[in-house]
C-alpha positions in Angstrom: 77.2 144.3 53.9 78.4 143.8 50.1 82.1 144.4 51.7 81.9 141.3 53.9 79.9 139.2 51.1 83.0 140.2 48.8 86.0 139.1 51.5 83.8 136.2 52.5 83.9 135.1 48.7 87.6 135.7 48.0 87.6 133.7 51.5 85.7 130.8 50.3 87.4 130.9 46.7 91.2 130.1 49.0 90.2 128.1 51.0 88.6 125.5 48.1 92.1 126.4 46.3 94.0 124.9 49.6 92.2 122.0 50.1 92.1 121.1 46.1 96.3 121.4 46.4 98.2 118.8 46.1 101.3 119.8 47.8 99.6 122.6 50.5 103.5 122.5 51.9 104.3 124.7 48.3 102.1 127.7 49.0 104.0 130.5 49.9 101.4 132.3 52.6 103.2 135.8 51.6 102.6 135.9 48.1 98.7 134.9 48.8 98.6 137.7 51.2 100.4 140.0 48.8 98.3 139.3 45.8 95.4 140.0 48.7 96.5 143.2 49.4 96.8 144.1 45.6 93.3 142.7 45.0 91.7 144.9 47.8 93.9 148.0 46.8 92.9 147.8 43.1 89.4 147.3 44.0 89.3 150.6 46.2 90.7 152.3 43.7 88.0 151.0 40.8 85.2 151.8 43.5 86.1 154.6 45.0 
């Protein structure tokens, strides 16, 4: 259950970033989904 409340928060935490952005047209979708990947990676590594 803490696993979903975590993706739900780095969910929330994008999508107030996209909708605060002035030019949405700039974000690059695969460097969000790469920093992603590095944030859940590190975290299993700190955890587990």
């Amino acid at each position: 259950m803490q696993v979903l409340w975590g993706i739900g928060g780095m969910a929330v935490l994008l999508a107030i970033a996209f909708a605060l952005s002035t030019d949405r047209r700039a974000i690059n979708p695969r460097t969000v989904i790469g920093a992603l990947i590095i944030q859940v990676a590190f975290a299993f590594v700190v955890l587990y």
